[in-house]
N, C-alpha and C positions, 0 to 999 in steps of 0.2 A: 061549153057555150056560156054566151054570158046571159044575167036576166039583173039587169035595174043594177045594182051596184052588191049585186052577188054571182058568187061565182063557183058552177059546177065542174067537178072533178072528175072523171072516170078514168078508176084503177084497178089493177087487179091482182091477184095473188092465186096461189096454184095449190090442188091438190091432188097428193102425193097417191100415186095407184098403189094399191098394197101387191096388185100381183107382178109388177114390172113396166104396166103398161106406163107410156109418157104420161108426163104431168095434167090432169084437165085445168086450164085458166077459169080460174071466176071471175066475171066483171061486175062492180058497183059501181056505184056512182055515192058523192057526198056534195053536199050544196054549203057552201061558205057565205055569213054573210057578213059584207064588208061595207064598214063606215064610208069612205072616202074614196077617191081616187090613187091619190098617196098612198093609203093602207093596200090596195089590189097589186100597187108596184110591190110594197112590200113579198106580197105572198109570191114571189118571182125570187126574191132577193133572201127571203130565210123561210125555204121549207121546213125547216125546223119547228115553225110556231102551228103544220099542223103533220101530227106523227106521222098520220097513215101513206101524203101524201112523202113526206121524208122516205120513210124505208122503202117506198115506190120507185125516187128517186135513186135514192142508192143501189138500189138492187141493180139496175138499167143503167147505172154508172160502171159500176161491178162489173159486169156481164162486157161492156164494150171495149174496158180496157182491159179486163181478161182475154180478151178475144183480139184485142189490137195486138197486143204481145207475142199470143201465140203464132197469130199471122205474120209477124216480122220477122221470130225467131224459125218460121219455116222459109222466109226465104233467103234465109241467113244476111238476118241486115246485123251488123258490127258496130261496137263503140269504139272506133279505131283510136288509136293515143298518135299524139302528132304531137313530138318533139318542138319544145322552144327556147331559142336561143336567149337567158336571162342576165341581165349585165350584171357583173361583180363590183368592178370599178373601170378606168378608163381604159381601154379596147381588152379587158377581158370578159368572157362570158362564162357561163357555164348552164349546159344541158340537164336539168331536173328531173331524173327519169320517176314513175310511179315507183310506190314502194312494195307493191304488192309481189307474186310471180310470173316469171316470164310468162308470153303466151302468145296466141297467134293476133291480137290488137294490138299487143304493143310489139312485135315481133323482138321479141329479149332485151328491148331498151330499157329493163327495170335495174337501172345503176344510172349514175352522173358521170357528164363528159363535158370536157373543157372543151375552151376556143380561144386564144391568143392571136387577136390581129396583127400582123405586124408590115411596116412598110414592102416586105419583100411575098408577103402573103402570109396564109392562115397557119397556126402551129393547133391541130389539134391534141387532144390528149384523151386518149380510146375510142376505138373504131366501131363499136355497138357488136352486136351479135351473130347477125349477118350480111348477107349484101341487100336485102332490102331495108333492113334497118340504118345501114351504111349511107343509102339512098336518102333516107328520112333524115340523119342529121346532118346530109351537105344541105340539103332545103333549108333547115334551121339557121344553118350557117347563113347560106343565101339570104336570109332576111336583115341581117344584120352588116352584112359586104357582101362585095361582089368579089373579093377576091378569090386566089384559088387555095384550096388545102398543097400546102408545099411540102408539110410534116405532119407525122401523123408520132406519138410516142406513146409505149405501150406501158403501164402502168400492174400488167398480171398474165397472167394463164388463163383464166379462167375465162370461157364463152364470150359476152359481154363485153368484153376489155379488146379482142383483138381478132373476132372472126371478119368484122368487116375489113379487116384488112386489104383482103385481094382489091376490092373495089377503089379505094383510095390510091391503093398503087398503079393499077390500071389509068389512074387519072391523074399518075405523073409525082404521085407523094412520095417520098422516104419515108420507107418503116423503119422507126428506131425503138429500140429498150434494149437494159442491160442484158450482159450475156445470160446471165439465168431464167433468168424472164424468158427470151426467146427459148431456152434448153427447156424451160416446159412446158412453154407453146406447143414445141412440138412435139413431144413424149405423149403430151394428153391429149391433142387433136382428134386422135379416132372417138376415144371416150368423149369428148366433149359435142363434140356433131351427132352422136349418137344418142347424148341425154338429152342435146337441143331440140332435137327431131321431134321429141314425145310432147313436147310444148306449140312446138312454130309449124309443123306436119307440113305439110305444101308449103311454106310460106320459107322453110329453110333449105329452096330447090335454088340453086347457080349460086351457092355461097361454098365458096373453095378456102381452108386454112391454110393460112399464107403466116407462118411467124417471122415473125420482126427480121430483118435481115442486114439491118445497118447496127452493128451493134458497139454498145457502148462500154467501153474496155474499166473496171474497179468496182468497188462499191459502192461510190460516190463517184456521179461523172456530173463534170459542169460544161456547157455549153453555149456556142451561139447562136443562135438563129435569128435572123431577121433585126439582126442588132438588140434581141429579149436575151439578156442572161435566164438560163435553166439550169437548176441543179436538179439530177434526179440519183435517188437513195435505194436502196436497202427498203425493205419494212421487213418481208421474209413473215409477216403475221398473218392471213386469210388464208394464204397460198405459198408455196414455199417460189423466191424468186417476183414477190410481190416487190412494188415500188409505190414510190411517194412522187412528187415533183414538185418544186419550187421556183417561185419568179421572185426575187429579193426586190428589184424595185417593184414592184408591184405588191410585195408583200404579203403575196397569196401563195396558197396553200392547196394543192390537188392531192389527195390524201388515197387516193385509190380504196382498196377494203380496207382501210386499218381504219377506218373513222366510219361508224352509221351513227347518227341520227334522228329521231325520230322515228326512228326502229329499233328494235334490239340488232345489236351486235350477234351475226352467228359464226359459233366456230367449227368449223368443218372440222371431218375425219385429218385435212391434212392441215389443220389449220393451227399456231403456235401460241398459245395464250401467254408465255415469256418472252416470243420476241415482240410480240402484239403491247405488252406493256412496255418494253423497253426503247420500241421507235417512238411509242408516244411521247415519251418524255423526250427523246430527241427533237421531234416535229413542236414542242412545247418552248424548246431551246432558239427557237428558230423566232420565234415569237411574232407568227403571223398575223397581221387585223383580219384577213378571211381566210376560213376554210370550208374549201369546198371538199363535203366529205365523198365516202364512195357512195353512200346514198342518203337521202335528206335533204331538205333543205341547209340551203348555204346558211353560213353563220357566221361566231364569231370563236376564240378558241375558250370563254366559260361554259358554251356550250356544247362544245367537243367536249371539255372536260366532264362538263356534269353527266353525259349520257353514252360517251366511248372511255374515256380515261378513270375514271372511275368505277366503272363496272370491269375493266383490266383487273386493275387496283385489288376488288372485290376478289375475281376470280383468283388471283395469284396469292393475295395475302389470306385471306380466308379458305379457300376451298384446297390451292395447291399446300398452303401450310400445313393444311390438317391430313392433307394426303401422305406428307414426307414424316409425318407424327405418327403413318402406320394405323388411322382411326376407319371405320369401315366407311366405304363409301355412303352405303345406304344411312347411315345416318349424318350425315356431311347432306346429301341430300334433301333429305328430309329438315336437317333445322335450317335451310335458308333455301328451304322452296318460296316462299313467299318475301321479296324484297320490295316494299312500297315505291322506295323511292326511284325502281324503274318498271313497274307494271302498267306505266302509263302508253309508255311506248309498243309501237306495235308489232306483233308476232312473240308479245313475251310470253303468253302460254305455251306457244309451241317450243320455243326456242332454248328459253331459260335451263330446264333441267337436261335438256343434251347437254349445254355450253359446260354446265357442272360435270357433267360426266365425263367430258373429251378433257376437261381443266383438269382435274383431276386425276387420270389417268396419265397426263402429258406428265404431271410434278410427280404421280405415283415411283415410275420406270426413271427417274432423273436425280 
């Protein structure tokens, strides 16, 4: 209540039952007196300037969005990720997936996917993880044409890259990637639908692996489609039968796993840290203005170099040298656990001293 140009508070605070029982509230009351009318807005505007009334407030702040949260997270409300189609330059895009782990919001969109518009329709470049994430990036598409996905090209094995497949065929697309590529599409399909499940749970139900089935004959095959020259390559570095793909006029760069970004680079059990540095320098040859990596933000290639190409660099002349010098791991380890100039990036705690250990072991046996 108010009295004359002051103003009465009632607050309370609780105490605590020693033997279990709930808390008893005490109620006071405090009487503020206030100069002006101005001043009374104030005390609306910075509880701050009176304490008791402050931690009153907070507490009752506390309490409702503690409690909002919990209410939401019972009835399972979701941060879903909703793919967007971001221009590169003139009719190409690319899909920016988060960098985090797959899961059931972003249903295994945590990787980047192209889009090549072209007079005859869409050329995409990886099909997402499953058929609902399949789903989520013709929408993206959809935002940017109305055209239809005519091609679809596979750029890995790996979940991410080509489980949406079936869906894009069913709606008329050619699956294309090199013969390796598709040879461990399909070797690793049961494995891979099996690690996906522990992520996407219900959400990886009516996604059937479909590997690539138009397949592209060398290790270098060029292409036309829709009047877009493509070349797609080799990497053989994330995944064995991994690819690259290039548009020369366009002078972009789909770089599939052999390029992260604003992530650490990681190297899998099957993953090649000599041919990993040896297509960079190719994809370097090439001398793209964009590269669209496998995950990250698009760029440019100093900074492909400074954050993929040089942590190769790292890995093979430092870690693999000292492995073929016969020095122990464990101390190879140990003096370049700590590398400034890429701890910025993220996942480098987790990732860093595997990536040494698999580097290592690759140059160890070689």
């Amino acid at each position: 209540m108010t009295e004359g140009l002051s103003t009465r508070c009632v607050h309370a605070r609780e105490i605590d039952d020693a033997h279990g029982s709930p808390p008893t509230p005490i109620y006071t009351t405090t009487t503020f007196k206030i100069p002006s009318t101005a001043d009374r807005l104030d005390v609306v505007d910075d509880v701050s300037s009176f304490p008791t009334v402050e931690v009153t407030v907070r507490r009752k702040l506390h309490c409702f969005f503690v409690g909002l949260v919990a209410a939401l997270s019972s009835i399972g409300v979701r941060a879903e990720y909703l793919p967007k189609a971001e221009r590169v330059t003139d009719q190409v895009f690319a899909i920016v997936g988060p960098l985090g782990q797959r899961s059931a919001d972003n249903d295994g969109l945590n990787a980047n996917y192209g889009v090549v518009v072209t007079a005859s329709g869409v050329i995409l470049i990886d099909s997402g993880a499953s058929r609902l994430g399949a789903e989520k990036i013709e929408k993206a598409i959809r935002a940017v044409t109305d055209k239809p996905v005519r091609w679809v090209i596979n750029t890995g094995g790996q979940d991410h890259r080509w489980l949406g497949n079936e869906y894009f065929a069913g709606r008329g697309a050619e699956i294309m990637a090199l013969s390796r590529t598709a040879a461990n599409q399909a070797q690793s399909a049961s494995q891979q639908m099996e690690g996906l499940a522990r992520f996407l749970g219900d959400r990886l139900q009516g996604t059937k692996p479909m590997p690539a089935n138009s397949i592209l004959a060398g290790d270098v095959a060029t292409i036309e489609l829709g009047g877009e020259s493509l070349s797609v390559r080799y990497t053989d570095a994330h995944f064995p039968g991994d690819a690259m793909v290039y548009l020369p006029k366009r002078k972009v760069v789909f770089t599939g796993d052999l390029v992260y970004v604003d992530r650490m680079l990681g190297v899998m059990p099957g993953s090649s840290v000599r041919n990993g540095q040896k297509a960079f320098k190719v994809m370097v040859g090439l001398n793209p203005a964009y590269v669209v990596p496998g995950h990250g933000r698009v760029c440019d290639l100093a900074k492909a170099q400074r954050e993929t190409g040089d942590y190769y660099e790292f890995l093979a002349n430092k870690v693999g040298a000292a492995a073929k010098d016969l020095e122990s791991m464990d101390d190879v380890l140990k003096r370049y656990a700590d590398l400034p100039q890429f701890r910025r990036l993220e996942n480098y705690d987790s990732l860093h001293r595997a990536n040494m250990n698999r580097a290592f072991t690759e140059f160890e046996t070689q």
